[in-house]
N, C-alpha and C positions, 0 to 999 in steps of 0.2 A: 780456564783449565788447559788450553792448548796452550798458552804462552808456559805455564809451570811445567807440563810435560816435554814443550823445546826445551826449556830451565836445564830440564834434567838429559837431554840427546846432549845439549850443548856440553854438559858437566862433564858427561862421561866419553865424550870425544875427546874432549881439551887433556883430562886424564889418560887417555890411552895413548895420545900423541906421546905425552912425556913419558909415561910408561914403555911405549916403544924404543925412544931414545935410551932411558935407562938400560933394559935389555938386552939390546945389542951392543953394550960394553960389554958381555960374557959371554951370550950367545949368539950362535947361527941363526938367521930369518929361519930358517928348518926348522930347528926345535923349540923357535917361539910359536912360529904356527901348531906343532903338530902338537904342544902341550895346550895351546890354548882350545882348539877343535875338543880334546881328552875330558878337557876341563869343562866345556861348554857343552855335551852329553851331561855330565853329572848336574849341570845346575838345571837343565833341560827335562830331566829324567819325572820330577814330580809334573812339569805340567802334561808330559808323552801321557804317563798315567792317567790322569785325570780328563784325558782327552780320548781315552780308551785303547793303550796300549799303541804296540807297533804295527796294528792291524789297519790304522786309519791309515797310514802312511801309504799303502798297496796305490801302485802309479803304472800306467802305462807310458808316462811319459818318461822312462828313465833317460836315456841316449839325450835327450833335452838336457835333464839335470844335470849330468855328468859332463857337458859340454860346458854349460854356465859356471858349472863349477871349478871345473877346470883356469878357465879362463880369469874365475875373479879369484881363487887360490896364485898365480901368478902375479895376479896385479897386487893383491897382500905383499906377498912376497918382497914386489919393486918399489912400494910404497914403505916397508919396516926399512929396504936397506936405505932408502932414498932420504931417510931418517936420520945416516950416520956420515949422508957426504955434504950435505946442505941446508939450511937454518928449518927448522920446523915450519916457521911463518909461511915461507916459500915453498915449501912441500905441500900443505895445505891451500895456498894460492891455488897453484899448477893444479891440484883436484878438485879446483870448482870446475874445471872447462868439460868435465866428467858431462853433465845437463846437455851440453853441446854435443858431444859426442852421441850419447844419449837419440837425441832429438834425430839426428841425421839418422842415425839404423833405423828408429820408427817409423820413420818418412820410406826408406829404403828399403824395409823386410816388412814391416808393420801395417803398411798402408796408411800410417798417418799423415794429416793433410801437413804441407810446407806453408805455413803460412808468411808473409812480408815480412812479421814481427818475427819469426824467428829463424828468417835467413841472417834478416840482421844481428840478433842474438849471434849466432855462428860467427857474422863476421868480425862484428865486436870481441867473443873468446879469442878467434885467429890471433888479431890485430895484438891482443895482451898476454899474448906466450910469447909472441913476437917479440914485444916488448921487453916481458923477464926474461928471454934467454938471451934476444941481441943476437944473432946470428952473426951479424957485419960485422961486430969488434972481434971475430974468431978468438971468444976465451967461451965458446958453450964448456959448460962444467957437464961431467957425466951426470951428476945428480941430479940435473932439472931434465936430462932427457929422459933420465928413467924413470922421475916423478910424472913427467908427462907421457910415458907408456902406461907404467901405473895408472893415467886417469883416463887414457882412452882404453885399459883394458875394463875398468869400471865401468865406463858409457858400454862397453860391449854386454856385462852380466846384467844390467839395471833394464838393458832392452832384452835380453832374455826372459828377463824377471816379470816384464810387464806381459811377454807373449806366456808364464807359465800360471800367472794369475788368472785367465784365464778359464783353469779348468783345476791349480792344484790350490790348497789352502795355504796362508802365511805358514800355518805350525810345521807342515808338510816342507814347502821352500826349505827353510833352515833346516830340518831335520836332512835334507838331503845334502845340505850344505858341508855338515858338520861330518857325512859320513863318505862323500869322495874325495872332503880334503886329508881326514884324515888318513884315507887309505893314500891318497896320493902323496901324504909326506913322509907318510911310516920309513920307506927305505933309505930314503937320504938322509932322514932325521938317526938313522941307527951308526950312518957312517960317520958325523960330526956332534953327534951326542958326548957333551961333556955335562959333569954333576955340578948345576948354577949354586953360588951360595945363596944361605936364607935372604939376604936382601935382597936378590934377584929372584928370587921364587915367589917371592911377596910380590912382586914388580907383574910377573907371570900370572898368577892370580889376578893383579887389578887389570889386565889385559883379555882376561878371559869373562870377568864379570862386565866390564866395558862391552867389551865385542858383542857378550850377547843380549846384554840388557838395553843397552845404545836404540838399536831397533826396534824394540818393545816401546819407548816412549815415543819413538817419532810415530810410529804406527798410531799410538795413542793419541798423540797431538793432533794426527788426519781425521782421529774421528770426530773433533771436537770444532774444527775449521777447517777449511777450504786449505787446498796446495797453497794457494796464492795467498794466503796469513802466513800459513805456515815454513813455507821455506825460503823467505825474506830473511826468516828469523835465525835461518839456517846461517847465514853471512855472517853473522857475528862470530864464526869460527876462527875467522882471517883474524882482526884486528886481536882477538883473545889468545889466538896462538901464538900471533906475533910477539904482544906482550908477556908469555909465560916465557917462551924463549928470550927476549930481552930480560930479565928478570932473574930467571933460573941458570942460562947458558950464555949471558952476555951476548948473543946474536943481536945483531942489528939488519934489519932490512933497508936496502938503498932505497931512492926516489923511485929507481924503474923499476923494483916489482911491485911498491906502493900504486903507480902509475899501473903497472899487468893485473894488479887484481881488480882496482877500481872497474878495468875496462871490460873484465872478465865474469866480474858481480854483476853489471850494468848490463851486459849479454843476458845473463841469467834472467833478469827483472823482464828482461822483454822475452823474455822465453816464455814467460808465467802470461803473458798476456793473452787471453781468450781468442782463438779465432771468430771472424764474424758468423754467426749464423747461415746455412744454406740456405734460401729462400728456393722452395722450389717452384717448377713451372705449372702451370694452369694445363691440365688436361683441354 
């Protein structure tokens, strides 16, 4: 059951990728964001009911939400444009290092332990951005830096995410998700709002049912097996994406980001590894 529920995270990531790309031949990151937020209330709205209206949703933790949201409404942003300057494969590289990032706030605001296994994780991500972008041969492309702000703004909302578990519910998170991006894109989206044709509205649509259904199966996937099944399985996003763009947009990916993600997935795997047990002391 977890493997068919990744099946379907897998499905509808690989689909939103191209989806994105489609997209921004017509439009603004603005008004794909803020139709898809629009869109993702309506598809949201049967399960808010049946969860007991807007009345569950009552948070004292606003000023949290509004932060995390803020934060991953930007990083959206730099990951749709980041879409239109460099191969999809390598966009989706650059946001596994997301875990990494991740991992370091936990340690640092979280009080999560650091353990050996995932310093080294960390330095393994380093070492394979390193890698894709190449610094030395000064030809960094803006795309890959912006994919990789893109994915250390993600490592910033995912450890938000982990301190708001804590006290709010999953339906709660997205619901607050859906309502400070929207508000946060409403004005800019009104100054570069142009009318998409039907093909791109279609595109819009598969981007809004992606975005919000995507998280429904992973969530589902955790109930079924352990992280460490589970987001192993998540990797297969690289080569899949890789290939849609080979495939669909002739991109080819070099050696070196073949070479940045291997080293960056590798980071990952030892991230998932259990720290050892606290033994403690004898009174």
């Amino acid at each position: 059951m977890a493997a068919l529920w990744m099946a379907g995270w897998l499905s509808l990531m690989l689909v939103m990728a191209i989806a994105g790309r489609e997209t921004t031949r017509e439009l603004n990151v603005f008004q794909i964001m803020e139709v898809r937020s629009l869109v993702g209330f309506v598809l949201l709205s049967p399960i808010i009911y049946r969860a007991g209206g807007l009345k569950v949703f009552k948070t004292s933790r606003l000023p949290e939400h509004v932060g995390r949201n803020l934060v991953h409404y930007v990083a959206q942003l730099g990951w749709f444009f980041a879409l239109t300057l460099i191969p999809i494969g390598q966009v989706v590289a650059i946001e596994f290092t997301m875990p990494i990032w991740t991992a370091i706030l936990a340690a640092s605001f979280l009080s999560e332990r650091m353990t050996p296994w995932k310093i080294a994780a960390i330095v393994l991500g380093l070492v394979g951005v390193i890698v894709i972008v190449r610094p030395a041969t000064g030809e960094i492309n803006l795309g890959q830096l912006i994919a990789l702000g893109a994915a250390m703004g993600f490592g910033v909302s995912m450890a938000l995410v982990k301190s708001l578990t804590r006290t709010e519910s999953a339906l709660s998170i997205l619901f607050w998700m859906l309502v400070v991006q929207s508000a946060a894109g409403f004005i800019p989206t009104l100054f570069v709002w142009t009318w998409p044709s039907v093909y791109v509205w279609a595109w819009v649509g598969v981007i809004a049912v992606c975005g919000t259904f995507s998280h429904y199966c992973l969530a589902s996937a955790m109930r079924y097996a352990d992280a460490t099944i589970v987001v192993p399985m998540d990797f297969l996003r690289v080569p899949l994406t890789a290939t849609a763009g080979w495939l669909l947009y002739s991109e080819r990916l070099d050696a070196w980001t073949v070479l940045g993600a291997v080293l960056i997935l590798g980071g990952n795997l030892l991230n998932l590894k259990p720290a050892s047990p606290v033994v403690a002391r004898a009174q």
